[in-house]
Biopython code that builds the backbone (N, CA, C, O; Angstrom):
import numpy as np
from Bio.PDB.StructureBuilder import StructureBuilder

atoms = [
    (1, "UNK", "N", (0.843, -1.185, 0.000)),
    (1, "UNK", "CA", (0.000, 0.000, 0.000)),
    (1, "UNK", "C", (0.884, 1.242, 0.000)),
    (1, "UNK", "O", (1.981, 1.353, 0.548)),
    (2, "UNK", "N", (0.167, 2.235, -0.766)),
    (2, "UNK", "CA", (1.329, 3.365, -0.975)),
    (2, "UNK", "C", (0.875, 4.240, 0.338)),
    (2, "UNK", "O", (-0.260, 4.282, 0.813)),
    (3, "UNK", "N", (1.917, 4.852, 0.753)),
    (3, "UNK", "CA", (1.955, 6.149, 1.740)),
    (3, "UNK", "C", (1.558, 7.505, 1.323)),
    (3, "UNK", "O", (2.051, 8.254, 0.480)),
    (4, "UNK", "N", (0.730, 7.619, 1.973)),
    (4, "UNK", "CA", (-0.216, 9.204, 0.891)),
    (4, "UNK", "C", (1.144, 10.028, 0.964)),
    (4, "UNK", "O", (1.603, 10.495, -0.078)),
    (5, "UNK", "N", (1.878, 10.239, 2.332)),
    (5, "UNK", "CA", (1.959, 11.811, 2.616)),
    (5, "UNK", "C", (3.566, 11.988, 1.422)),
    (5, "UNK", "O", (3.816, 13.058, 0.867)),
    (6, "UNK", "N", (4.543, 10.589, 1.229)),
    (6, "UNK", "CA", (5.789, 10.794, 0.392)),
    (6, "UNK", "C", (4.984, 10.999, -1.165)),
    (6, "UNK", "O", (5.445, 11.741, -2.032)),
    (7, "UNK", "N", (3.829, 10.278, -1.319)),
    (7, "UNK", "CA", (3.511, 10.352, -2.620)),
    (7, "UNK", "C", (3.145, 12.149, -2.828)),
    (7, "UNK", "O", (3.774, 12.839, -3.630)),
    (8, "UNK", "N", (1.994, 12.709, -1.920)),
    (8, "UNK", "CA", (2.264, 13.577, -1.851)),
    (8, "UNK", "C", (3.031, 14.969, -2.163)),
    (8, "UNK", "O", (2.894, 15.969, -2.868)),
    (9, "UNK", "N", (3.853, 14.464, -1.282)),
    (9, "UNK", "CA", (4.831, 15.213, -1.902)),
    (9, "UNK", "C", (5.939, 15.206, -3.105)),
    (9, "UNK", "O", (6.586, 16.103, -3.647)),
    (10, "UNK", "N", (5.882, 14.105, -3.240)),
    (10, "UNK", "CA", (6.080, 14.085, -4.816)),
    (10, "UNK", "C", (5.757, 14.390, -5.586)),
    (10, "UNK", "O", (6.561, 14.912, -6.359)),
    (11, "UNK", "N", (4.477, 14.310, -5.928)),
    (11, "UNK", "CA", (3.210, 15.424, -6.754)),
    (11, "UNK", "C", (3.636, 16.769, -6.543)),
    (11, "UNK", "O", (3.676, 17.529, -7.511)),
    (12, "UNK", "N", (3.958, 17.163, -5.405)),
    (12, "UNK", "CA", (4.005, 18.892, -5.076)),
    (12, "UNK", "C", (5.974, 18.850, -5.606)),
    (12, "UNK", "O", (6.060, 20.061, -5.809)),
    (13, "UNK", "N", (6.322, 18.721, -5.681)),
    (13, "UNK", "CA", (7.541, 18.774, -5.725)),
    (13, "UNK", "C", (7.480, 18.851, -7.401)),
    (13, "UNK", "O", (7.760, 19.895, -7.990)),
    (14, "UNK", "N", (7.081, 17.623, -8.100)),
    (14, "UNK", "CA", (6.696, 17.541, -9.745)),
    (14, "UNK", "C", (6.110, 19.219, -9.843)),
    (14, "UNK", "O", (6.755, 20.136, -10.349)),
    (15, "UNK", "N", (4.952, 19.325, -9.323)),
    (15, "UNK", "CA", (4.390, 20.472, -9.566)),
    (15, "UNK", "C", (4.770, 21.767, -9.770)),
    (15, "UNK", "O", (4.314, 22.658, -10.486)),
    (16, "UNK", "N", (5.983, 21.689, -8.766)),
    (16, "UNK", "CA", (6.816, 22.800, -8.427)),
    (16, "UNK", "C", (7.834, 22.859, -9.492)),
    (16, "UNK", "O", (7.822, 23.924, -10.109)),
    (17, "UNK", "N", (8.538, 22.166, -9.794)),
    (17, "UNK", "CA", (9.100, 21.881, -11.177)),
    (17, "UNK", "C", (9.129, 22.501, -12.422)),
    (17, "UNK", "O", (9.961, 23.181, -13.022)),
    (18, "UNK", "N", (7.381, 21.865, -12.791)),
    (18, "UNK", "CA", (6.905, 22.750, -13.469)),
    (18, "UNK", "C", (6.694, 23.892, -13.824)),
    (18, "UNK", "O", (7.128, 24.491, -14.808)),
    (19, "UNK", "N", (5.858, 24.297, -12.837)),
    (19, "UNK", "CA", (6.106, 25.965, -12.689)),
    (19, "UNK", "C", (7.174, 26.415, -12.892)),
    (19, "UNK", "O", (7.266, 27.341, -13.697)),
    (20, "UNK", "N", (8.418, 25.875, -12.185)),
    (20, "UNK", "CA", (9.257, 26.809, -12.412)),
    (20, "UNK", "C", (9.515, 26.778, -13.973)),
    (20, "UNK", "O", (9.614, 27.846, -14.576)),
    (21, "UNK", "N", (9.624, 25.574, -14.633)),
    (21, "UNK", "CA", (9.995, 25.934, -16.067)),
    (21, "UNK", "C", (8.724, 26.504, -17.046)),
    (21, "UNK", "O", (8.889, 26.313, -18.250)),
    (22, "UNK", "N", (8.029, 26.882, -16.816)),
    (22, "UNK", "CA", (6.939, 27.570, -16.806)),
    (22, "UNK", "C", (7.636, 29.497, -17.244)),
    (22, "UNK", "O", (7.913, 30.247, -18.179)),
    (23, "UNK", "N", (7.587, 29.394, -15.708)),
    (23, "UNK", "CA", (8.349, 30.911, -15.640)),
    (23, "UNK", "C", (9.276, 31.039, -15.951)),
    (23, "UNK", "O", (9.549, 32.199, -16.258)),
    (24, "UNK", "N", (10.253, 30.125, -16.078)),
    (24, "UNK", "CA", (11.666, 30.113, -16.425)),
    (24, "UNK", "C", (11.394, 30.518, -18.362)),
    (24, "UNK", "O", (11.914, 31.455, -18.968)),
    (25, "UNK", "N", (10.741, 29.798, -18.755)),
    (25, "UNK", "CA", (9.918, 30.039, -20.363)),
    (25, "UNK", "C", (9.663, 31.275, -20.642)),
    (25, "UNK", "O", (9.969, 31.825, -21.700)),
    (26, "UNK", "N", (9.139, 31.739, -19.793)),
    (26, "UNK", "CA", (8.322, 33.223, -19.862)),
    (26, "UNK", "C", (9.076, 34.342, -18.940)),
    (26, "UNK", "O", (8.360, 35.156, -18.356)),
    (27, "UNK", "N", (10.581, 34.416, -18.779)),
    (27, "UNK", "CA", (11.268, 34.942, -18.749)),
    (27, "UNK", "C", (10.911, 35.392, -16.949)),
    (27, "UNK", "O", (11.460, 36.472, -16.736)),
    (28, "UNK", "N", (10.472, 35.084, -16.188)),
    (28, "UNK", "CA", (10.352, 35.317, -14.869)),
    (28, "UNK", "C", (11.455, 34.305, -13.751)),
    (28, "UNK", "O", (11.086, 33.322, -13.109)),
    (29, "UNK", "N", (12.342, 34.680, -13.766)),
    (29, "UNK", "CA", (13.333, 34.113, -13.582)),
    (29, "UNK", "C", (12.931, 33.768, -11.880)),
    (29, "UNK", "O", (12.594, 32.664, -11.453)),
    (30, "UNK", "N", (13.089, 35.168, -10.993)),
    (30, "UNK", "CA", (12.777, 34.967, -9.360)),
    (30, "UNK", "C", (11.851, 33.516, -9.453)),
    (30, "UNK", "O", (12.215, 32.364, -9.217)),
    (31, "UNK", "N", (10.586, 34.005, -9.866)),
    (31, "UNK", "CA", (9.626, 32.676, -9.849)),
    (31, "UNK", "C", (9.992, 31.362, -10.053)),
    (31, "UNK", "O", (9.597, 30.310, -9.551)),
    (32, "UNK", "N", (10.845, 31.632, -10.907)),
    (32, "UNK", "CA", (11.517, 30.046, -11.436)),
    (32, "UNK", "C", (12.471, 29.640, -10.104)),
    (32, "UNK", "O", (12.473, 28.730, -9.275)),
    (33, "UNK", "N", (13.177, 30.686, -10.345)),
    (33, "UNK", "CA", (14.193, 30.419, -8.889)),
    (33, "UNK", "C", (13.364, 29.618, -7.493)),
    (33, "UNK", "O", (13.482, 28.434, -7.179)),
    (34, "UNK", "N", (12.642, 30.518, -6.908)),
    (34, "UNK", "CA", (12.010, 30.152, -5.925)),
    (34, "UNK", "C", (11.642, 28.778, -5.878)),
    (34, "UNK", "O", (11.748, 28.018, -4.915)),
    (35, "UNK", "N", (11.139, 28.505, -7.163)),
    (35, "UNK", "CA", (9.975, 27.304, -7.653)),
    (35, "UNK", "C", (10.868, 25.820, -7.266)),
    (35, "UNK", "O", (10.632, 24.703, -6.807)),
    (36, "UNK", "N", (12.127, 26.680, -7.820)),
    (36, "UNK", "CA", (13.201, 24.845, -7.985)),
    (36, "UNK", "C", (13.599, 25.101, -6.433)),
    (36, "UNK", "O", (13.383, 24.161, -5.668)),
    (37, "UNK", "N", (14.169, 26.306, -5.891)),
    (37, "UNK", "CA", (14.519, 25.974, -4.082)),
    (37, "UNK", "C", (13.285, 25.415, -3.544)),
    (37, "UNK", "O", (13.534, 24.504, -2.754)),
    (38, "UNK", "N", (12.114, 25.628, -3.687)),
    (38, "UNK", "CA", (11.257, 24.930, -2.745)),
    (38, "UNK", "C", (11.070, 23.757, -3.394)),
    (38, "UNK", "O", (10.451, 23.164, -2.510)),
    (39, "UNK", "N", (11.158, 22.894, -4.394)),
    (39, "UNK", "CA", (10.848, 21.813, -5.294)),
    (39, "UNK", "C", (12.172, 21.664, -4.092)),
    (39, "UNK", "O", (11.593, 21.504, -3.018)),
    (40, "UNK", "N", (13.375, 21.657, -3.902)),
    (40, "UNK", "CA", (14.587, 21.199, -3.354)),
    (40, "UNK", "C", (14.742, 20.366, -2.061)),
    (40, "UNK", "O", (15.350, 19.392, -1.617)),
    (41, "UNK", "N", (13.561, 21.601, -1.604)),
    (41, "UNK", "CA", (13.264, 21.704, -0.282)),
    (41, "UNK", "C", (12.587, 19.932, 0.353)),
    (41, "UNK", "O", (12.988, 19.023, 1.079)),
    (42, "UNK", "N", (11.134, 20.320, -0.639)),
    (42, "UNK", "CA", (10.180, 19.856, -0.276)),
    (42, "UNK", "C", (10.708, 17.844, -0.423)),
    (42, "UNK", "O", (10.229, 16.913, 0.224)),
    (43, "UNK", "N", (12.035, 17.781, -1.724)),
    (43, "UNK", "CA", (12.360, 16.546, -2.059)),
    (43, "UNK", "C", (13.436, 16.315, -0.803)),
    (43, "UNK", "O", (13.641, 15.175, -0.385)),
    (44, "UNK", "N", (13.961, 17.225, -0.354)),
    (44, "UNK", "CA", (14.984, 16.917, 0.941)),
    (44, "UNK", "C", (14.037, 16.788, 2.186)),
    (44, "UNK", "O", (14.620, 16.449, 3.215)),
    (45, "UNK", "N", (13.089, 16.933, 2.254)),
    (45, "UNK", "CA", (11.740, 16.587, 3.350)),
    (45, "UNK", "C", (11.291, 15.435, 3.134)),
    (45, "UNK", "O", (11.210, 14.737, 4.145)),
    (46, "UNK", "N", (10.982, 14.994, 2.226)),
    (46, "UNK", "CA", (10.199, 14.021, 1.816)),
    (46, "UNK", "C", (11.753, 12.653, 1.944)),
    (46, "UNK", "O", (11.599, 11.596, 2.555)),
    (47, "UNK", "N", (12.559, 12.878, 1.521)),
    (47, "UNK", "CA", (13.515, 11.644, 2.036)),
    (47, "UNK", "C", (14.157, 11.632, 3.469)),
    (47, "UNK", "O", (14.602, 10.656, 4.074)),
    (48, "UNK", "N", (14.087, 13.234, 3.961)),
    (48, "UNK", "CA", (14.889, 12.748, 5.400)),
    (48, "UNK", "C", (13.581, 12.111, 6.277)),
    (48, "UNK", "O", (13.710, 11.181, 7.073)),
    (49, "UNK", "N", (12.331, 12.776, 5.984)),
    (49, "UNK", "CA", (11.359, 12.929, 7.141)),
    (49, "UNK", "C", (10.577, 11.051, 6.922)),
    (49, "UNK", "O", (10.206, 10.342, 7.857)),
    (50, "UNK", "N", (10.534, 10.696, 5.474)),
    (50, "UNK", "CA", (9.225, 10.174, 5.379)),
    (50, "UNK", "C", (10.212, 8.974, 4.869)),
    (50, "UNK", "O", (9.663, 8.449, 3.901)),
    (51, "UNK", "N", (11.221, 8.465, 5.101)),
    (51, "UNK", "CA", (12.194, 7.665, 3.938)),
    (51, "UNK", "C", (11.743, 6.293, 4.972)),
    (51, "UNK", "O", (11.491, 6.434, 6.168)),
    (52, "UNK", "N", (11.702, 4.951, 4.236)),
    (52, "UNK", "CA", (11.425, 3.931, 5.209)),
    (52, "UNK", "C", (12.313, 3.547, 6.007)),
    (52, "UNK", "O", (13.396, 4.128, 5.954)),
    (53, "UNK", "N", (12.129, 2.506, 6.938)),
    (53, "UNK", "CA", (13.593, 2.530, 7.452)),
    (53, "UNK", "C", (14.249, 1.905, 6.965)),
    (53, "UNK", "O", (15.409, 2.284, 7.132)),
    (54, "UNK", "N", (14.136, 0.761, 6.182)),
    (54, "UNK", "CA", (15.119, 0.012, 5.502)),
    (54, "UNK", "C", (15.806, 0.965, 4.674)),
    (54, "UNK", "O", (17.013, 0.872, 4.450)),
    (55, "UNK", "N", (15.137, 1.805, 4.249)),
    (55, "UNK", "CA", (16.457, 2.367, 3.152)),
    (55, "UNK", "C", (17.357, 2.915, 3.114)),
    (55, "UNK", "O", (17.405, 3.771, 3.998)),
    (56, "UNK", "N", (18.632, 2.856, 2.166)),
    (56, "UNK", "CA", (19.493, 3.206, 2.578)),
    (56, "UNK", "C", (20.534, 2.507, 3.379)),
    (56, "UNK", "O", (21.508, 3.051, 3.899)),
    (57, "UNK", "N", (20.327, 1.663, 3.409)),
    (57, "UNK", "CA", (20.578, 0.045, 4.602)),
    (57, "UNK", "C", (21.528, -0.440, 3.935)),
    (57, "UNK", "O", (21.273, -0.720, 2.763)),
    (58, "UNK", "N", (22.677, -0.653, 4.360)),
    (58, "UNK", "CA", (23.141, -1.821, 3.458)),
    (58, "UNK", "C", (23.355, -3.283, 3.880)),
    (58, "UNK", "O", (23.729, -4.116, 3.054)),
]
sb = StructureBuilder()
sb.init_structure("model")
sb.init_model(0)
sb.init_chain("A")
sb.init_seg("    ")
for serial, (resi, resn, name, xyz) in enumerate(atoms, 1):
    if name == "N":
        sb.init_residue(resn, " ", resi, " ")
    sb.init_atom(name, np.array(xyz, "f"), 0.0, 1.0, " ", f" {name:<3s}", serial, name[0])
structure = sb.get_structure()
């Protein structure tokens, strides 16, 4: 069974992505900027906070 809250944020992170190349397209650079630090963010949350425990295991 999948875990809502990593999938989650995966979606928001994809999302964020987007946008930024979005704005990055349409010459709004800050926006873009912002878009990929919090896309950064949200993927360094989602593996420290939500990562199983096996992983990473060797």
């Amino acid at each position: 069974m999948t875990q809502v809250i990593p999938t989650v944020l995966a979606v928001v992170a994809v999302g964020l992505m987007v946008v930024a190349l979005l704005a990055m397209a349409s010459q709004n650079l800050a926006v873009a900027g912002m878009c990929f630090l919090s896309a950064s963010l949200v993927i360094y949350l989602r593996e420290t906070r939500f990562r199983n425990d096996g992983a990473g295991a060797a």
